[in-house]
C-alpha positions, 0 to 999 in steps of 0.5 A, spaced: 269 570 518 274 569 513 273 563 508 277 558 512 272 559 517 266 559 513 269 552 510 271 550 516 263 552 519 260 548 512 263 541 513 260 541 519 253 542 517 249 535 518 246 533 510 240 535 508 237 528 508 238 522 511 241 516 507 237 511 506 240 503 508 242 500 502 237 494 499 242 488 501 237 483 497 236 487 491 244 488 491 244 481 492 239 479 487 242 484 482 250 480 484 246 472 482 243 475 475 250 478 473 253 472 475 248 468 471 249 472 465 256 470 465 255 464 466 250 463 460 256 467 455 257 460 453 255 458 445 251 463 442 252 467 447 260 468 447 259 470 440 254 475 442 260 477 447 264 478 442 260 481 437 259 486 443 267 487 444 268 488 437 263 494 436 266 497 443 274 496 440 271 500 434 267 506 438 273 507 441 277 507 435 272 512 432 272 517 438 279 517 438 278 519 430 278 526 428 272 528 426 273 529 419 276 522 418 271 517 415 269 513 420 271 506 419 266 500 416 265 497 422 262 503 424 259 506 419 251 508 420 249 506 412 246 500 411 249 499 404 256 495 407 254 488 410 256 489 419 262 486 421 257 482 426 253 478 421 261 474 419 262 471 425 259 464 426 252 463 428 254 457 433 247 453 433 250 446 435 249 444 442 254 442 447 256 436 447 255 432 453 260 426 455 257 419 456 253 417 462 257 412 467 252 409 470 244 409 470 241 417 469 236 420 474 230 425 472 230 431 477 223 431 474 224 438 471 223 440 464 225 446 461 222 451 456 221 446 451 219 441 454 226 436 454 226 433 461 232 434 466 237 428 467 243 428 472 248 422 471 255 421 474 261 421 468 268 418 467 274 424 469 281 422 466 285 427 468 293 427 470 292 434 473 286 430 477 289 424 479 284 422 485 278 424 480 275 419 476 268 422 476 263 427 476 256 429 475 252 432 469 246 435 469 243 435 462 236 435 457 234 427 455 232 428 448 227 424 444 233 420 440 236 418 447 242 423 446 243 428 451 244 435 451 250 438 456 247 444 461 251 444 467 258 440 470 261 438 476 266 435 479 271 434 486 278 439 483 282 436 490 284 431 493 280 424 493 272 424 489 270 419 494 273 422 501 268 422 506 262 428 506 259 433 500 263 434 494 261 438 487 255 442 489 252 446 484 248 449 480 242 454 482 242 457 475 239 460 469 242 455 463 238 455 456 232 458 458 232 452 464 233 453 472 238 447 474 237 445 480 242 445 486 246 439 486 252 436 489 253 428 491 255 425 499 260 420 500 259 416 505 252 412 507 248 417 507 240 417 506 238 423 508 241 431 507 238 437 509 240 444 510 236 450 511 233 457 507 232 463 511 231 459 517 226 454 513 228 447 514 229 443 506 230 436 505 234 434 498 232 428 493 237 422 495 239 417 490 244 412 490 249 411 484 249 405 480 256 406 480 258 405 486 251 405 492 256 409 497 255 415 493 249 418 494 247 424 489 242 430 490 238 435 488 233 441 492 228 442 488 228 449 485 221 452 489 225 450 496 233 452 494 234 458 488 242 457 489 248 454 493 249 461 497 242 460 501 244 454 504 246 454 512 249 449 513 248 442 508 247 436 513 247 428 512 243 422 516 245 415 516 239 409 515 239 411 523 237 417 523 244 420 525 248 425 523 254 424 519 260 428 521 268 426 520 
């Protein structure tokens, strides 16, 4: 048999053992906590972010290096030099939140340090958004009445107040604290509904002290984890119908 043949007779042997299905849940879930940690490379975490960029632009330069070169300070293993990461700026203020316009809303959640969560429409004034005058905020009540911002959300085309959902969001890890899946419906609704792996959920609906038209809600976090499990949203008027365009 030449080595052709021989080659040709290996490729078609079956593998030694099967492959396995891959875990679509797993990867899934790996895909959201990636995400979140993106999501939380804000403030502090930027910083973080950047330290960590700086040490991998210096190890590159290192390895590049000749080996009987010095390394350059930043890498240097001696703990005689101050590193090049304790100079950034430690960012310690928290976001600052915009007003609320309007009444706010307790999601009666709290987060890991026991402020309470709070959701409240606020004013938009964008030229590049000239049919947006508002949107949503989920944010900390502080014991001073102030608020601390964790999570935005606001329509980015055509009119805020267009007849159905707009600013859905959230189902994220922000500071330590879950935000809930939030959004608002325009239009009057008084239920809103979807569903999770089959299960039927129902959402927490208020009305906006603003404008009564606009309805705000929430899931709760033991119901809806994140916006992509939810198949499809739906809203009911006073009457029990289903509102649709």
């Amino acid at each position: 048999m030449t080595d052709l043949e021989s080659l040709r007779s290996a490729l078609r042997e079956p593998p030694a053992e099967e492959f396995a299905e891959p875990d679509l849940g797993a990867i899934m879930t790996k895909g959201r906590r990636i995400r979140r940690r993106r999501r939380l490379a804000t403030g502090a975490g930027g910083v973080a972010a950047a330290v960590v960029t700086v040490l991998v632009i210096v190890g590159a330069v290192a390895l590049k290096e000749p080996s009987q070169r010095p390394l350059p300070p930043a890498a240097s293993t001696t703990t005689s030099a101050q590193p090049p990461v304790t100079s950034l700026p430690a960012v310690t203020d928290p976001a600052p939140s915009p007003a609320p316009l309007g009444e706010t809303t307790s999601l009666g959640i709290k987060g890991e340090d026991g402020r309470e969560l709070v959701i409240y429409a606020f004013a938009i004034d964008e030229a590049a958004l000239p049919g947006v005058e508002f949107g949503l905020q989920v944010a900390y009540r502080n014991v001073d009445g102030s608020y601390e911002a964790l999570l935005g959300s606001n329509e980015f085309k055509g009119s805020d107040r267009s007849f159905g959902f707009h600013a859905v969001d959230g189902g994220d890890i922000l500071q330590n604290t879950f935000v809930p899946v939030f959004g608002y419906f325009a239009g009057p609704a008084t239920r809103i509904t979807s569903t999770v792996r089959g299960k039927p959920v129902e959402a927490n609906v208020v009305p906006w002290s603003g404008d009564p038209s606009v309805m705000i809600f929430w899931f709760s976090p033991s119901d809806v984890e994140s916006t992509g499990v939810l198949t499809p949203l739906v809203a009911y008027d006073a009457r029990g119908q289903r509102l649709v365009k």
